[in-house]
DONU-619683 format. One record per residue (C-alpha): residue number from 0; residue in one letter; z negated, x, y negated. Coordinates in Angstrom, 3 decimals, decimal comma, padded with zeros to 6 digits. Layout:
BEGIN
{nr NUM; rest A; zz Z; xx X; yy Y}
...
***
This chain:
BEGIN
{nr 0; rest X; zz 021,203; xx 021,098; yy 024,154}
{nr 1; rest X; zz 022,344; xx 017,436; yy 023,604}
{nr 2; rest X; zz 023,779; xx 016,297; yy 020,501}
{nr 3; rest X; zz 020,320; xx 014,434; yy 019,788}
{nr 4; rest X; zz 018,779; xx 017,251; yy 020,469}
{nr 5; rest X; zz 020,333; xx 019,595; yy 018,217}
{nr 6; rest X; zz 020,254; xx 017,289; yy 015,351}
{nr 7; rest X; zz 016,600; xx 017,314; yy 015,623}
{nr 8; rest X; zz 016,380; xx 020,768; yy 015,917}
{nr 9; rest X; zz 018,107; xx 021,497; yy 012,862}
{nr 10; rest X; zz 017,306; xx 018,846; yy 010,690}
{nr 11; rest X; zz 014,217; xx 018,554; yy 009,244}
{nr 12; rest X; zz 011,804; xx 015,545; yy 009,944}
{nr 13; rest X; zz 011,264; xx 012,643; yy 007,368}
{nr 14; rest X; zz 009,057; xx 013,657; yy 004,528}
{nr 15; rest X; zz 009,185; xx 017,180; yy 005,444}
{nr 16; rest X; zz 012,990; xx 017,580; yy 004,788}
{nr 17; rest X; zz 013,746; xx 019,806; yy 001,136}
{nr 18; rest X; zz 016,880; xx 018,186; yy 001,511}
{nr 19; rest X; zz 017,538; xx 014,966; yy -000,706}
{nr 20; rest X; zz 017,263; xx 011,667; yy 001,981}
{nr 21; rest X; zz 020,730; xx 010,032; yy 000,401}
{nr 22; rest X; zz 022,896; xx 012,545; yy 001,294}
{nr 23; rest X; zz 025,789; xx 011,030; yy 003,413}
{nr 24; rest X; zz 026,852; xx 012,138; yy 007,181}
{nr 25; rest X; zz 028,905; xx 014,015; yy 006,483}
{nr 26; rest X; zz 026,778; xx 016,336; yy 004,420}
{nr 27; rest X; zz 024,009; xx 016,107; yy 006,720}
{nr 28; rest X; zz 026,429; xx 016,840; yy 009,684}
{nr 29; rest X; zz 027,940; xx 020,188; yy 007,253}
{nr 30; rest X; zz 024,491; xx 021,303; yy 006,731}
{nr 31; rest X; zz 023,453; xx 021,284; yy 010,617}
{nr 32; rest X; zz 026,985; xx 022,998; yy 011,698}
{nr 33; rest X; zz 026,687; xx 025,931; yy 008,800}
{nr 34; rest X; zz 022,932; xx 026,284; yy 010,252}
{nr 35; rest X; zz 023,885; xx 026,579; yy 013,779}
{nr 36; rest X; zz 026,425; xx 029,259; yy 012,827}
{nr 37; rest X; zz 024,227; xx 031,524; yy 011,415}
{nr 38; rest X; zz 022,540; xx 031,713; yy 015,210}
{nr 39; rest X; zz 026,293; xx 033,153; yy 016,261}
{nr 40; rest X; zz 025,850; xx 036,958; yy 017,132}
{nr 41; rest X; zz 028,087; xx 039,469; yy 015,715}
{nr 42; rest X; zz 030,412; xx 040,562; yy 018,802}
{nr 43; rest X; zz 030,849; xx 036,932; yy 019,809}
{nr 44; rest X; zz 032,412; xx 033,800; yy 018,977}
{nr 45; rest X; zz 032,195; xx 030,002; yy 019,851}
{nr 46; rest X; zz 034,847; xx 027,192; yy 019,924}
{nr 47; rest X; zz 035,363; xx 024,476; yy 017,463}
{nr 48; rest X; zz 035,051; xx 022,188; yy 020,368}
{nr 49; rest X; zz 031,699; xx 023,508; yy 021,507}
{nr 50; rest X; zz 030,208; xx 022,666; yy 018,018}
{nr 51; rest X; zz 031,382; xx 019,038; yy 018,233}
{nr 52; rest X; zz 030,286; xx 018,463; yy 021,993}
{nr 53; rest X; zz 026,932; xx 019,522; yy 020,187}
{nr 54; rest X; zz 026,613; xx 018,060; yy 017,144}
{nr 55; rest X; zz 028,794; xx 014,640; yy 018,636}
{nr 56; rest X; zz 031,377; xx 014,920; yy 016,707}
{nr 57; rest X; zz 035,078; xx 015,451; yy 017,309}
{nr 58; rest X; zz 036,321; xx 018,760; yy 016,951}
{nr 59; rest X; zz 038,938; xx 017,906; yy 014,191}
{nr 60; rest X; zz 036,040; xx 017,372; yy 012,367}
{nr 61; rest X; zz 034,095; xx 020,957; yy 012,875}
{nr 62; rest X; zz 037,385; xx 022,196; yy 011,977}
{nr 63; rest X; zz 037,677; xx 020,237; yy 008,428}
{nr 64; rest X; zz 033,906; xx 020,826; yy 007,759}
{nr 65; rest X; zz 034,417; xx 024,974; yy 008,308}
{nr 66; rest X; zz 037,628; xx 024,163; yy 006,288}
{nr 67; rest X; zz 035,420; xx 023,398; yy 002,870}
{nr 68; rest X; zz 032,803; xx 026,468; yy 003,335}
{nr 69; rest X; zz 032,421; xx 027,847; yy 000,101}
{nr 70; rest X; zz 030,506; xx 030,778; yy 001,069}
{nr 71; rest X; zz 032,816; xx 032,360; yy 003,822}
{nr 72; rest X; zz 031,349; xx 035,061; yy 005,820}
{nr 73; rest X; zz 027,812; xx 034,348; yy 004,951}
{nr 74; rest X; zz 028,183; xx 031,106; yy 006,476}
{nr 75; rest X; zz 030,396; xx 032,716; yy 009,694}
{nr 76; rest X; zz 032,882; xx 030,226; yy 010,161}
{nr 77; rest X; zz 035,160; xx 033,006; yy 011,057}
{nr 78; rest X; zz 032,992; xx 033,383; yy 014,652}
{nr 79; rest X; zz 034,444; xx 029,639; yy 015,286}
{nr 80; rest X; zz 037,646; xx 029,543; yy 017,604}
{nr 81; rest X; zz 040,003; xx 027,533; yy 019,568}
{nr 82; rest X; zz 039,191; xx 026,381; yy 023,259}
{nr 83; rest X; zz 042,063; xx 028,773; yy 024,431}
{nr 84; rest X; zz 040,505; xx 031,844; yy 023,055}
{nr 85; rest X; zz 043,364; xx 031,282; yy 019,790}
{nr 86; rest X; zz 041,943; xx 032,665; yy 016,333}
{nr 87; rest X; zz 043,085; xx 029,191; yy 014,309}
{nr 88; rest X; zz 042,760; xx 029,035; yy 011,187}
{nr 89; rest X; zz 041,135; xx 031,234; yy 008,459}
{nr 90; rest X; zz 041,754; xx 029,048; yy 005,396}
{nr 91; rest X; zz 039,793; xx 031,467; yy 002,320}
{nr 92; rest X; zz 042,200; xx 034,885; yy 003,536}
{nr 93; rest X; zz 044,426; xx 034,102; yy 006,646}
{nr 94; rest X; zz 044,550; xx 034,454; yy 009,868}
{nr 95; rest X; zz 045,124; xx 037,620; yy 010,179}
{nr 96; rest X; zz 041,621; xx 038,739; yy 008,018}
{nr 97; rest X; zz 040,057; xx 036,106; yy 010,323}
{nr 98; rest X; zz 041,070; xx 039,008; yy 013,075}
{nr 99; rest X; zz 039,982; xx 042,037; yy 011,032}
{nr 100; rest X; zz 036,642; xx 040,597; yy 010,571}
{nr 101; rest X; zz 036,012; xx 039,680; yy 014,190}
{nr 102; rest X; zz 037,137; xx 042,889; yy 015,018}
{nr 103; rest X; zz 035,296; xx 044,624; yy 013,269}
{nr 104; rest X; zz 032,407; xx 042,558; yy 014,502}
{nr 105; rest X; zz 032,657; xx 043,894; yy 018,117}
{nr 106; rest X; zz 034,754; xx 041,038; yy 019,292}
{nr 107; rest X; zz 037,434; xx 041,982; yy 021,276}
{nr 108; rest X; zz 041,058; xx 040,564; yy 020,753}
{nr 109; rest X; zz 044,220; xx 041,059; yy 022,680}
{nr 110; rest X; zz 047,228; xx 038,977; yy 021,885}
{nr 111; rest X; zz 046,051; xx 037,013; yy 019,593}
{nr 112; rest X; zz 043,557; xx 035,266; yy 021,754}
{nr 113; rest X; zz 039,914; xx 036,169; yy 022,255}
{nr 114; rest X; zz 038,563; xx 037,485; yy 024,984}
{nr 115; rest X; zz 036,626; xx 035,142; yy 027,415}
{nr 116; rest X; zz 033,754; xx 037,431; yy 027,459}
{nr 117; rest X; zz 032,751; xx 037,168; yy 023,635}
{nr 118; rest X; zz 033,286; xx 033,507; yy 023,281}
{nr 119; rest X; zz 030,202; xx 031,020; yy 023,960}
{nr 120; rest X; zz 031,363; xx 027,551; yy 025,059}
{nr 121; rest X; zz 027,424; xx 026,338; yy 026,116}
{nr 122; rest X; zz 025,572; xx 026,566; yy 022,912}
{nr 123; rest X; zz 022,249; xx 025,957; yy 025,019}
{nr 124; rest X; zz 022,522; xx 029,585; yy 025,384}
{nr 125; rest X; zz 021,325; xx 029,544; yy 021,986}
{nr 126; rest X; zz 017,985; xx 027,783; yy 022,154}
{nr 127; rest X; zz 017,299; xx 029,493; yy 025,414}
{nr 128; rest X; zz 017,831; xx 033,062; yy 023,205}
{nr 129; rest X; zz 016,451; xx 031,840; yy 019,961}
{nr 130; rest X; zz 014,220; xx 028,929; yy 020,306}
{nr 131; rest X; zz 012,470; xx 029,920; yy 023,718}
{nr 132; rest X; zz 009,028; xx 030,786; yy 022,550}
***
């Protein structure tokens, strides 16, 4: 799914949109990213770089944006990680609760990293699962 794409997806069309039309970028681009998480499974994660490729923004910036959730867990930021399989941060509880939850979601960690089969780096596996009707 291209960036385009998945901004189209998940935001809503002129005049249709609930959402108010002034809101800035950065908003808009907070809204999209806490939408596509919810389509994470439990037992997997993705990378903070995927999210950017998708949304086409840098990855610095998925990570500040999952930085101000204020409604951890129900928006899963904790299912985002780094490109190398590391946890990074957790910034409501640490690190190490980051691991608990994942954990206890099915994902499997060893070392502190990951494991390569849990983590999605092609988010177009989501539409194909999700949007494929």
């Amino acid at each position: 799914m291209s960036s385009e794409r998945a901004r189209r997806r998940f935001k809503p069309e002129p005049g249709i949109s609930v959402l108010n039309e002034n809101k800035s970028s950065e908003k808009m681009d907070e809204e999209i990213l806490y939408d596509i998480l919810q389509f994470i499974p439990m037992g997997y994660v993705t990378t903070y770089k995927a999210l950017g490729k998708l949304l086409g923004i840098n990855q610095r910036k998925v990570a500040y944006l999952l930085k101000n959730n204020k409604n951890p867990i129900i928006i899963p930021c904790h299912r985002v990680v780094m490109s190398n399989g590391d946890l990074g941060g957790y910034t409501p509880y640490g690190k190490n609760f980051k691991k608990i939850l994942l954990e206890s979601e099915g994902v499997k960690i060893f070392n502190g990293k990951v494991d390569k089969k849990c983590i999605i780096k092609d988010l177009n596996l989501l539409e194909k699962i999700y949007f494929s009707f």
